[in-house]
Every structure is written in structure tokens, then in C-alpha cells.
C-alpha positions as CSV (number, residue, x, y, z in Angstrom):
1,X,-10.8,-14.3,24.9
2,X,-9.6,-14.5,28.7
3,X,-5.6,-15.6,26.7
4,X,-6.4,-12.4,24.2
5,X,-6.7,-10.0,27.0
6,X,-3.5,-11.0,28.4
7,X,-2.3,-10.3,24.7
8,X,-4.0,-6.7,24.7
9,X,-2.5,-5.6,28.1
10,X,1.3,-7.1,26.9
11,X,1.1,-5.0,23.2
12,X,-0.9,-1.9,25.0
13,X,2.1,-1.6,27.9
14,X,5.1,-2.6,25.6
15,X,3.3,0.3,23.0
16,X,3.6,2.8,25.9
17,X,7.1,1.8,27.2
18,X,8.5,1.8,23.6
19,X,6.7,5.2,22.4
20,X,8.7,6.7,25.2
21,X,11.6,5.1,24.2
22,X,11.8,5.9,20.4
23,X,10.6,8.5,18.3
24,X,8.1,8.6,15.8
25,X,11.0,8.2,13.3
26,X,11.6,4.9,14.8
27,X,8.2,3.5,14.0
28,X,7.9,4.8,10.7
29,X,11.3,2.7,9.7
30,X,10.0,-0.1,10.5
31,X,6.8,0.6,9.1
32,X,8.7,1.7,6.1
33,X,10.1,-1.9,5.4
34,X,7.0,-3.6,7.3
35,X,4.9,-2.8,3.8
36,X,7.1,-4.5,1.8
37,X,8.1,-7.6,3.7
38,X,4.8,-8.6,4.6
39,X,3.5,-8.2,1.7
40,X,6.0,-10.7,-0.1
41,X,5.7,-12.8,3.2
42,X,2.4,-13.9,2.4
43,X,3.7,-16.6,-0.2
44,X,5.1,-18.7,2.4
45,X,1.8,-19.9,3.6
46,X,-0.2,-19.9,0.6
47,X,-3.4,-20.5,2.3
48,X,-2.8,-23.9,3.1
49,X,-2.6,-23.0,7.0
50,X,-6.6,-22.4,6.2
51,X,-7.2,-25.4,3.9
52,X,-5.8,-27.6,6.6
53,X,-8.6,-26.2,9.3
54,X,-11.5,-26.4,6.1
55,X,-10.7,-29.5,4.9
56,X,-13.3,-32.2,5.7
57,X,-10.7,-35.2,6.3
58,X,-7.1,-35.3,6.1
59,X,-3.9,-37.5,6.7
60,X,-0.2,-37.7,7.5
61,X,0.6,-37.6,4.1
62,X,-1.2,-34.2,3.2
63,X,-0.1,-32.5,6.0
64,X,3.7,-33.6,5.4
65,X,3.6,-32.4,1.9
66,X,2.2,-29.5,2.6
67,X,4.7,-28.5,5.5
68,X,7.8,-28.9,2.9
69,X,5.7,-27.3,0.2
70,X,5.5,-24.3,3.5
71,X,9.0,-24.6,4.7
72,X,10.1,-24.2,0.7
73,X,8.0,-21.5,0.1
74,X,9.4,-19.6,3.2
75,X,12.9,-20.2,2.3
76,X,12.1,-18.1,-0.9
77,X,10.5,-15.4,0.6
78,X,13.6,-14.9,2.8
79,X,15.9,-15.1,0.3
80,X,13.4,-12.8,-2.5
81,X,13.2,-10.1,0.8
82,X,17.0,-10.2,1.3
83,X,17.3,-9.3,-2.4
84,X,14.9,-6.4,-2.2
85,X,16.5,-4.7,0.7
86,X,19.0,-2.3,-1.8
87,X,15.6,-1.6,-3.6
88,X,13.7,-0.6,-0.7
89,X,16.5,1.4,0.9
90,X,16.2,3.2,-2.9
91,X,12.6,3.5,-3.3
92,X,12.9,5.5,0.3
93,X,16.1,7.2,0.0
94,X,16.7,5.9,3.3
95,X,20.0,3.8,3.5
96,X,19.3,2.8,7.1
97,X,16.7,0.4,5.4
98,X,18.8,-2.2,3.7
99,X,20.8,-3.7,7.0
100,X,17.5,-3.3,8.7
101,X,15.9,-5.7,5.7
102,X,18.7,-8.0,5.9
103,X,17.8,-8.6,9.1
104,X,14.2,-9.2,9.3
105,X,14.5,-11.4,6.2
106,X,16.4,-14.1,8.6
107,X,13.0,-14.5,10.7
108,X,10.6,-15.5,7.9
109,X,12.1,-19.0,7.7
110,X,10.9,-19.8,11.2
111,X,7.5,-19.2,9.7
112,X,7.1,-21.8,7.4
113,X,8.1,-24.3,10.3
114,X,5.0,-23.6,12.2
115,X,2.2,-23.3,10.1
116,X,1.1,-27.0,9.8
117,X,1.7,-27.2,13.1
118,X,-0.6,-24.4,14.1
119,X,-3.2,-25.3,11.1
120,X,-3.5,-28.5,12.9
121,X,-4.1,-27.1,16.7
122,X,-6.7,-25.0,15.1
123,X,-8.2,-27.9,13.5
124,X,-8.2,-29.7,16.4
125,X,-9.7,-26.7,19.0
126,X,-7.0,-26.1,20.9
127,X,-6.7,-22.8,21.8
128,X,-5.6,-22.7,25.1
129,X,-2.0,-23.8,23.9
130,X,-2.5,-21.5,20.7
131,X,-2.8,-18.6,23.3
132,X,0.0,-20.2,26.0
133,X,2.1,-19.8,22.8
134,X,1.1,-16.5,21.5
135,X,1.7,-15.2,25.2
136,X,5.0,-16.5,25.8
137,X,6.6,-15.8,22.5
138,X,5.3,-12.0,22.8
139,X,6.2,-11.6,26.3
140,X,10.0,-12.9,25.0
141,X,10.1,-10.5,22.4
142,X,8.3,-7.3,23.9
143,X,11.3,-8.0,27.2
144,X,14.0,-8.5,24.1
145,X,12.6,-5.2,22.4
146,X,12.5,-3.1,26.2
147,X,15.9,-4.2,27.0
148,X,18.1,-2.9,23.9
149,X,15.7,0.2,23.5
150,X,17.1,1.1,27.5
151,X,20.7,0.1,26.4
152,X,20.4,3.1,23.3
153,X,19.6,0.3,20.6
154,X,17.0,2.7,19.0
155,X,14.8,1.3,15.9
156,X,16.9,-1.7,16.2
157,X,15.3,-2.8,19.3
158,X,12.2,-3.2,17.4
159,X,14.0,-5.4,14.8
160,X,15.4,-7.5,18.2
161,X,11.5,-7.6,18.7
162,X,10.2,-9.6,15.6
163,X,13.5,-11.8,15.8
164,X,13.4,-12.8,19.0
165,X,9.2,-13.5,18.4
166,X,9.8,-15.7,15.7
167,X,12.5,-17.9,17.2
168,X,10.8,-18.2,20.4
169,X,7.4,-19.1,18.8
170,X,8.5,-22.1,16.5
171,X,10.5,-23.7,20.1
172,X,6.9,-23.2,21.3
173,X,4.7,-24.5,18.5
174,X,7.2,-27.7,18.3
175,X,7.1,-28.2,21.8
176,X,3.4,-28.1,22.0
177,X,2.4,-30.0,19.0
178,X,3.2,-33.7,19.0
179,X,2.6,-33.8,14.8
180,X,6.1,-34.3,13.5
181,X,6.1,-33.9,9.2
182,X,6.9,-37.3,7.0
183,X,8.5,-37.0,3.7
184,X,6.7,-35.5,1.1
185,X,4.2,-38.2,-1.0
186,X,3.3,-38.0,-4.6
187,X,-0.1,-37.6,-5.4
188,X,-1.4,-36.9,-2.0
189,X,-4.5,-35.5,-3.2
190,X,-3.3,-32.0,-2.4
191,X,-4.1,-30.7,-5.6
192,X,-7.5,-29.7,-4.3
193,X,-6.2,-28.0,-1.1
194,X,-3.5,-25.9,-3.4
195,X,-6.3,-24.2,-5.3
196,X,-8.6,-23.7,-2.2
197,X,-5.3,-21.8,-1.0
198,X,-3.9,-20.4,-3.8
199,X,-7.5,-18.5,-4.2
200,X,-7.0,-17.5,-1.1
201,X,-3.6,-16.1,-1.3
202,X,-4.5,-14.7,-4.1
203,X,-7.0,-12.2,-2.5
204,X,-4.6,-11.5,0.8
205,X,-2.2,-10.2,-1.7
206,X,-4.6,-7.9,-3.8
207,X,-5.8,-6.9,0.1
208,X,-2.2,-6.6,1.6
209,X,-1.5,-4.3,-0.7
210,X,-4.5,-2.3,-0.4
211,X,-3.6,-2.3,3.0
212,X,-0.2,-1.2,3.0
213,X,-0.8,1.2,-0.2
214,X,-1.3,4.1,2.2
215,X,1.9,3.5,4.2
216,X,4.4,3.1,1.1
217,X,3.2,6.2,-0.3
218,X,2.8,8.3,2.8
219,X,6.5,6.9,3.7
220,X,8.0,7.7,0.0
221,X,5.8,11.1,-0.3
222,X,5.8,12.4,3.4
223,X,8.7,10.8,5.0
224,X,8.9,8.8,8.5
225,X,7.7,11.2,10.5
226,X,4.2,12.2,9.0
227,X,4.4,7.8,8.7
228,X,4.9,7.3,12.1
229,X,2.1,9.3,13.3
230,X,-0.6,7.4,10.9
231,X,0.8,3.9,11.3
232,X,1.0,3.9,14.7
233,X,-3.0,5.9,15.3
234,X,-4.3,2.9,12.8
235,X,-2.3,0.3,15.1
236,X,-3.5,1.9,18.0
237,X,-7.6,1.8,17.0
238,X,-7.4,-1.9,15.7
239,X,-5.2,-3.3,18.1
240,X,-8.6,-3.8,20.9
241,X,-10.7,-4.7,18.3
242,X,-8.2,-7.2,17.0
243,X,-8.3,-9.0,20.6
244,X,-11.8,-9.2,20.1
245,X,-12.3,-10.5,16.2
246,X,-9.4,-12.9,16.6
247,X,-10.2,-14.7,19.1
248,X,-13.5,-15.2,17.5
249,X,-12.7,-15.9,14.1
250,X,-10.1,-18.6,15.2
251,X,-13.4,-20.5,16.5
252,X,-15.8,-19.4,14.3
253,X,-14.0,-20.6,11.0
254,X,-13.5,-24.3,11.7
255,X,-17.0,-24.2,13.3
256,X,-18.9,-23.0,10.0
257,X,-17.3,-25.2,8.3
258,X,-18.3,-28.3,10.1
259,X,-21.6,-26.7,9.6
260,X,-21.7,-25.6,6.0
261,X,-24.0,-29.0,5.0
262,X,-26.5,-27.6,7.8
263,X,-27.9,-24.4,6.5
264,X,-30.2,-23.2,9.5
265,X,-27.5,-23.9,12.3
266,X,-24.7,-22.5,9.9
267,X,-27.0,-19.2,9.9
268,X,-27.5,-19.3,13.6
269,X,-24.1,-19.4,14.7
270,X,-23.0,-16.6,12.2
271,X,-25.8,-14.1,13.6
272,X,-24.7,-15.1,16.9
273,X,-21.5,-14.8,16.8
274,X,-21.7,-11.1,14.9
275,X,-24.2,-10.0,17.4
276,X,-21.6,-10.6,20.2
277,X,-19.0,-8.5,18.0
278,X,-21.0,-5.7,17.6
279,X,-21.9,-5.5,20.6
280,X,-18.7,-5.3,22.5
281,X,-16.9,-3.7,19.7
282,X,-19.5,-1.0,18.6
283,X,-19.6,0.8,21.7
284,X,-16.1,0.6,22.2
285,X,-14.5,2.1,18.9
286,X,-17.7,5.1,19.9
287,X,-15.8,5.7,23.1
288,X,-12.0,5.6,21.7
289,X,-13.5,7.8,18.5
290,X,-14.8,10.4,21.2
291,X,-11.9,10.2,23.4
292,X,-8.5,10.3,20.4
293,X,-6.8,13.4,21.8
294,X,-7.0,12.2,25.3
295,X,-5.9,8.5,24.9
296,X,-3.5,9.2,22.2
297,X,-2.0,11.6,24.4
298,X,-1.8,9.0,27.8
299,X,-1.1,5.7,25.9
300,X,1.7,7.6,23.4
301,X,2.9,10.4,25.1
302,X,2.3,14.3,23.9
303,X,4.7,13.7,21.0
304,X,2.4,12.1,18.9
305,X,-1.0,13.7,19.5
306,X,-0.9,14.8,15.7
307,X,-2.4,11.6,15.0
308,X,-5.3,12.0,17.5
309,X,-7.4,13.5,14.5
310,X,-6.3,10.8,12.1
311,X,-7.4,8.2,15.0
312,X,-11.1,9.6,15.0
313,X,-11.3,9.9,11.2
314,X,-10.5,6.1,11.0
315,X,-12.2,5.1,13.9
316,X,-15.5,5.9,11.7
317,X,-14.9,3.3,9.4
318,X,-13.5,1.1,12.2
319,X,-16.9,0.7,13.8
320,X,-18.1,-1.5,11.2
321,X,-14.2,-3.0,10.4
322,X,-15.0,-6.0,12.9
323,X,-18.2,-7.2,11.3
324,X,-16.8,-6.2,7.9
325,X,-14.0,-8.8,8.7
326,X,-16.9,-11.8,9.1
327,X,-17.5,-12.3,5.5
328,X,-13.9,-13.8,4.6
329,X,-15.5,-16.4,7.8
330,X,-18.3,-17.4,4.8
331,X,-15.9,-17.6,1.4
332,X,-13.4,-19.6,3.9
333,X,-16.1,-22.3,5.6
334,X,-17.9,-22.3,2.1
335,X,-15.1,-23.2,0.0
336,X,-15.7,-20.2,-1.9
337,X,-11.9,-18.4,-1.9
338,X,-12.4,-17.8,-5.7
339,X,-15.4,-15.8,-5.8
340,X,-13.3,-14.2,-2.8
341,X,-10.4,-13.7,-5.1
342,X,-12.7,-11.9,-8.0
343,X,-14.4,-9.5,-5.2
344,X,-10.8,-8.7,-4.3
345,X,-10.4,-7.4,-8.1
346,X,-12.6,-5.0,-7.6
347,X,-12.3,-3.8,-4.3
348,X,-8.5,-3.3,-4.0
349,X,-8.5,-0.6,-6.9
350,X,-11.2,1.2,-5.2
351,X,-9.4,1.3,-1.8
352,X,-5.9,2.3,-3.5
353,X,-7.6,5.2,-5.6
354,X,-8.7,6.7,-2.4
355,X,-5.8,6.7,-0.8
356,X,-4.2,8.5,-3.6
357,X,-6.8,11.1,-3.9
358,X,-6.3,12.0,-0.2
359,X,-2.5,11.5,-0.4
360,X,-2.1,15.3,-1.1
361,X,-3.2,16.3,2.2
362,X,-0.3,14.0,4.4
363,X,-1.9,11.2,6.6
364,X,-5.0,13.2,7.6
365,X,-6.3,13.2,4.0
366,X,-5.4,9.2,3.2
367,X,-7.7,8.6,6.1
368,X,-10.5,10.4,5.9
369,X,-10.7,9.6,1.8
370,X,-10.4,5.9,2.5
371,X,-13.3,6.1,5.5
372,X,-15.4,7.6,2.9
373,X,-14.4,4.9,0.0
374,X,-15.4,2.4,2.7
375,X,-18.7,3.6,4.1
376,X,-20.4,4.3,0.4
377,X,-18.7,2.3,-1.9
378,X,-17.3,-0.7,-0.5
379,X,-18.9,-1.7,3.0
380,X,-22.3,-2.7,1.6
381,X,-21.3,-4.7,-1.8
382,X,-19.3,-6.6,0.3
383,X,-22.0,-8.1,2.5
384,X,-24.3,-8.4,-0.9
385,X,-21.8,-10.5,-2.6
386,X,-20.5,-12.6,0.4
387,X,-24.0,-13.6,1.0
388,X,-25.3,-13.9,-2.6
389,X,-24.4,-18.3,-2.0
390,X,-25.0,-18.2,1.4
391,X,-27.7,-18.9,3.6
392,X,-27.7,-15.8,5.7
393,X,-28.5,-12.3,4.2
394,X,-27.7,-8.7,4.5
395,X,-31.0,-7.6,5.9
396,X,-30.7,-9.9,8.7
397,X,-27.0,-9.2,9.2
398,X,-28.3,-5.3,9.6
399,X,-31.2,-6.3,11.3
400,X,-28.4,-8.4,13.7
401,X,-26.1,-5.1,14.8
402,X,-29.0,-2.5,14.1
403,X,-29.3,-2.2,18.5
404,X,-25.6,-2.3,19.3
405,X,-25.0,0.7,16.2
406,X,-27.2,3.3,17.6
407,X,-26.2,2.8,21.5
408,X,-22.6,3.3,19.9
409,X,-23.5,6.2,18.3
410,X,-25.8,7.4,21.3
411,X,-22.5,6.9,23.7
412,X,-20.5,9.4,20.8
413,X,-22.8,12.0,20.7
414,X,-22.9,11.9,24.8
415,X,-19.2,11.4,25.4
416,X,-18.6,14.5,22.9
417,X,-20.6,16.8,23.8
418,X,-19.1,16.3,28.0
419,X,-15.8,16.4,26.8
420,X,-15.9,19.6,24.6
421,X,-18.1,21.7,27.3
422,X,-17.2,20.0,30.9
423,X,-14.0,22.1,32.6
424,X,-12.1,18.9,33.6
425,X,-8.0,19.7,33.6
426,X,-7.1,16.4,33.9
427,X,-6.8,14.2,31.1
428,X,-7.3,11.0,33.0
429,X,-10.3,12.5,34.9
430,X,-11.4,13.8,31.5
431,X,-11.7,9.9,30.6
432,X,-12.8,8.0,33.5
433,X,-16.2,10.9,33.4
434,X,-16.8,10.0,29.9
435,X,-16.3,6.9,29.8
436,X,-18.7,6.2,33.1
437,X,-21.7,8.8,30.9
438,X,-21.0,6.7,27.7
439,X,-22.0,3.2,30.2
440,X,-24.7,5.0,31.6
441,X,-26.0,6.1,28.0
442,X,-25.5,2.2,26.8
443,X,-27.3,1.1,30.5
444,X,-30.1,3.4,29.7
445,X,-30.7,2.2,26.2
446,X,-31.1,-1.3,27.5
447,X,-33.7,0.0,29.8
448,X,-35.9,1.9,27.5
449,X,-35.4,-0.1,24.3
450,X,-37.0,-3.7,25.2
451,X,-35.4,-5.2,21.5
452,X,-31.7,-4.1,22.6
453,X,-32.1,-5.5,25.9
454,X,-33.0,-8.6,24.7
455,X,-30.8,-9.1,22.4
456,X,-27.5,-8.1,24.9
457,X,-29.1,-11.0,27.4
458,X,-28.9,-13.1,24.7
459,X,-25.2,-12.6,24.0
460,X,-24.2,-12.9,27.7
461,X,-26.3,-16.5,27.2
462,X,-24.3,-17.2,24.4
463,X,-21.9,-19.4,26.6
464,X,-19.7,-22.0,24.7
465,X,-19.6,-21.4,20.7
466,X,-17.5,-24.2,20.6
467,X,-18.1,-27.7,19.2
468,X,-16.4,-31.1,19.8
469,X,-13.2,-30.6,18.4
470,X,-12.2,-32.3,15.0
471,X,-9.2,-34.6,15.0
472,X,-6.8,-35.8,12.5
């Protein structure tokens, strides 16, 4: 968490240097290509990254078949992407796309070098050099992406970015990992670890694509500009939450799964690790939702406070986005990625039909549709049919975040009402009052509801999730 801050402060100060830097059309051509590569990106981990951490045991051999089987898989995805680029630079109408394709097609191969490698550190708990890594391979490229963007590189600095990221993280990953890949063995027992993943990548592309169906058709319908603007208000919103969850879930999964033969202690750990979610997360995403025109305008600049309406739409659905996120945690630990895979089926039409009924009204209406999709279709089915072969529940899950929901809300409804009717000029003044009602709000609250207090004592007693770590 301490390794993720460092993370949060590095992307939120490179965000604010670089939106100074480069315009909104910028962004939104990177974004523009972004939907496409990632999406075919995908296929050069195939989930075995995660069957690595879920597997029970596990040798050399495995993990040296499954490294080629990455490294292979990576190879293709570069060249497929390379092959693309005249087809996205079409699909756009924007010729600028194809040499900007070309190039971020060259990074995908350092991928596939590092996922074993990573898959194992996970495994094996260590996530202080996981985070060392992270932190110096961003801190290369954010300098790498500030430096051209002052010389006049323009979007190209941001293509420098993820270059200069991905080569610097595989030095990294290879220096800290001492595992070094054999050749490939025949009848491994892999088989078993191929399906686990192939289930798995099988539901990250139906949901990548839900994902990213909102940027490809705001970028082909309403052009980089109106793209810019909503890509870069949903980045902003889930990039502190996303310190928060990942963190979290990089413990939390290998845990549960050492625990999924031990029912009441595999319940115990979920509920406490989601109450300590809510309960930062909750209150916070209340507070940003309050305050979008007034930190959209000091993190991004004045250029880009059209998105400060899209940020509060999307911050409504956001609020439950972090404990929403848990439930891959219980197909994953379980062994359960196909049942994952069929709820994907379902889901991913739902989320992409809302996006095209709101599509009409530019970025504005694609978000507030898809918060509605998600708060009365989708949120709650989830959750039913996560937990249907599991042994923890939705009533206990809702019982679990019911305190830290309505001090969030409470801290909304506060911080709104002082910033519509208090006469504060100053943006930054208008912030630091609201933000010091909406802790007194969330104080108070403690104080006069005896169950809330409790249970936020409990999270500050949570102490080390962590067990011993597995090895090889």
C-alpha cells in the first residue's frame, strides 16, 4: 500500500505535468489506438500469469513451458497489432494512427518475458520487489514521457512513455527474479493450468471489450476531442481507487486460494478484506464525486473541465466499482474461471447496449447510461452468481459495506450542499473546506453510530493480511 502510494503521487503529478503539456487531442490518440491494442494484447498471457499464483504445487518444468508458451504468444500479438495499424488508422480516419501503432506494437514482446517471472513473485509474496519494480520502471518512463513532451515531441511523448516502461520493467523483473526458464517439456501436466487460463482469458476479452466499447465508438463517432475529455475523467476517478484495489487484490488472491479447502477462514478474510475497501474507498469516490469541477480543474487545467460532469456521473457507479472488482478474487481462488467466462456472456452485451443507447448524447450520455446499466442490472447478479458456490453470501457482503455506504453518501450530501451555497473564490480553499466538513461528517458518524465505529476499529486492527509465503 505504502509502494502504491508512491505509484499514485508519480501517475497523479506526471497526469498534471503532461495535461499541461498536450492537448486533449493528444490523449484521445492514444486512447484511440489504446482500445485496440490492449484488447488483442491480452492473448499474450492467457491467464497463465494467474494459474501460476492458483496452482497448488508446481515445478521448473511448468513454469518453463509456460514462459515460451508466453514469450510465443507475445511475439503474435506484436506482429497481429503491427498488421492492424492500416486498419485502425482507417476505422478512425486518422492517418497519424498507423506510425503510432507500429510503434507500440514493438513493446508487447517485452511482456511475455516477464509474466512467469512476476506470476512467480506473486506466488511467492514478494511484493516489496513487485512495487520496487513497478516504481522504478514508471518513474523511467513518466521522466522519458516529460522530457520529449518539453522538446515539442507532442502525442509522441506518450508513445516514448509506454516504450521506455516496458523495456525498463523486463531489466527489472530479470534482475530481481533469480528463476531463469528451461526448455519446454512434453507432457508437463500443463494441460490443466491452460484451461484454468484459457477460461480466464476468455472472460478478460468479452470484459476488455466491454470496457473499451465506449472509447472506440466515442473516438470513431465524436472524434479525439469529445475522447479525450471522457477517457482521461474515467482515468482520473479510477486511478486512487486502483492504488487501493491493487494492492489488495495482489494479496488477497494467492491468499484465498491457500484457503479455499477452509471454508470459515476463507469467509473471514474476504469480509475483511472488503470491509477495509469500502471503507477507505467509499468515502473517498463521495468526496471526488462532490468535488469534479474543482479537482478536474486543479489536477487537469481549465481546458478540460468539460469532463468534470462526466467525472461525477461515473463516480456513481464507481463507489461500488472496488467491491464489485472482489468477485473475480472468488472465480480465481475457487478454480471457477468458467462459470466466470459464462457470466461474462451475459454481462458484456448488457454493458455494450448501454453504451450505445447513450452514444447519441457524446461522452456525457455513454456515462450516465452505463452507471445506470450497472447499478440496476448488473451490480447485484454479479454478487448472486459469484457467491452461488461459495461460502460467503450477498447479504453478508451488504451487511459488510452497509456502514461505510451511508457515511459516503452522508459526506456527498454535506460536501454538496457547502460547495453550491458557501462564497469561497478560491478553488483550492473551495476544497480543503469541504474536504475537512466531509471528515467531520465521517468522524461524527463514528461517534453516534456504535455499529460503524466498531467495525472501522476493526479495520485499523486488521494488521498483516498476509500469510507465510508459498514457494516453488
Amino acid at each position: 500500500m505504502a509502494a502504491q502510494g508512491v505509484r499514485f503521487f508519480l501517475q497523479m503529478g506526471s497526469t498534471v505535468v503532461l495535461a499541461r503539456l498536450l492537448t486533449p487531442q493528444d490523449f484521445g490518440l492514444i486512447a484511440m489506438v489504446a482500445a485496440v491494442t490492449g484488447f488483442v494484447a491480452m492473448f499474450k498471457d492467457m491467464g497463465l500469469s494467474m494459474a501460476t499464483v492458483q496452482k497448488a504445487e508446481i515445478n521448473h518444468g511448468q513454469i518453463s513451458t509456460l514462459f515460451w508458451i508466453n514469450v510465443v504468444l507475445s511475439l503474435c500479438v506484436m506482429l497481429v497489432i503491427a498488421a492492424l495499424a492500416p486498419a485502425i488508422a482507417w476505422f478512425y480516419n486518422e492517418p497519424r494512427l498507423t506510425w503510432i501503432t507500429l510503434a507500440l506494437a514493438g513493446a508487447f514482446i517485452f511482456g511475455g518475458l516477464t509474466v512467469q517471472h512476476q506470476a512467480l513473485l506473486r506466488r511467492q509474496m514478494h511484493f516489496g520487489i513487485l512495487a520496487a519494480v513497478e516504481i522504478t520502471s514508471m518513474t523511467v518512463s513518466i521522466l522519458a514521457a516529460i522530457i520529449s513532451a518539453f522538446c515539442g515531441a507532442g502525442y509522441w511523448s506518450l508513445v516514448i512513455m509506454q516504450l521506455a516502461g516496458a523495456v525498463t520493467h523486463t531489466v527489472a523483473v530479470w534482475f530481481a527474479c533469480e528463476w531463469r526458464p528451461g526448455l519446454p517439456v512434453r507432457r508437463s501436466g500443463v494441460r490443466e493450468m491452460l484451461a484454468f487460463g484459457g477460461n480466464l482469458t476468455g472472460f478478460n476479452l468479452m470484459n476488455y471489450f466491454a470496457r473499451n466499447a465506449d472509447n472506440l465508438l466515442i473516438g470513431k463517432f465524436w472524434g479525439p476531442g469529445q475522447l479525450g475529455l471522457y477517457s482521461k475523467a474515467y482515468a482520473l476517478l479510477m486511478l486512487p481507487l486502483q492504488q487501493i484495489t491493487g494492492p489488495v487484490a495482489a494479496v488477497a488472491i494467492p491468499t484465498l486460494s491457500r484457503l479455499q479447502n477452509d471454508p470459515e477462514r476463507y469467509r473471514r478474510y474476504y469480509y475483511r478484506a472488503i470491509s477495509m475497501i469500502a471503507f477507505i474507498t467509499m468515502p473517498l469516490v463521495a468526496m471526488l464525486a462532490a468535488l469534479s469541477h474543482e479537482v478536474i480543474t486543479i489536477v487537469l487545467g481549465k481546458q478540460w473541465t468539460d469532463s468534470a460532469i462526466i467525472f461525477k456521473v461515473l463516480a456513481f457507479a464507481a463507489i461500488f466499482q472496488p467491491i464489485w472488482s472482489t468477485i473475480g478474487w472468488i472465480y480465481v481462488s475457487l478454480g471457477q474461471t468458467k462459470r466466470l467466462m459464462y457470466w461474462g456472456l451475459v454481462m458484456v452485451p448488457l454493458i455494450v447496449i448501454s453504451f450505445l443507447i447513450g452514444l447519441p448524447w457524446g461522452g456525457l450520455g455513454v456515462a450516465t447510461s452505463y452507471t445506470l446499466c450497472y447499478l440496476s442490472l448488473i451490480m447485484v447478479p454479479s454478487f448472486w452468481y459469484a457467491f452461488r458456490y461459495s461460502p460467503v453470501s450477498v447479504t453478508d457482503l451488504f451487511r459488510t459495506i452497509r456502514c461505510p455506504l451511508v457515511l459516503g453518501l452522508a459526506m456527498y450530501c454535506a460536501t454538496e450542499l457547502m460547495r453550491r451555497f458557501a462564497a469561497v473564490d478560491s478553488l483550492v480553499l473551495t476544497v480543503v473546506y469541504c474536504c475537512a466538513l466531509g471528515i467531520c461528517v465521517f468522524a461524527l458518524g463514528l461517534v453516534v453510530w456504535p455499529r460503524a465505529r466498531g467495525e472501522a476499529f476493526n479495520v485499523l486492527r486488521t494488521g498483516k493480511l498476509l500469510r507465510k509465503p508459498s514457494t516453488v
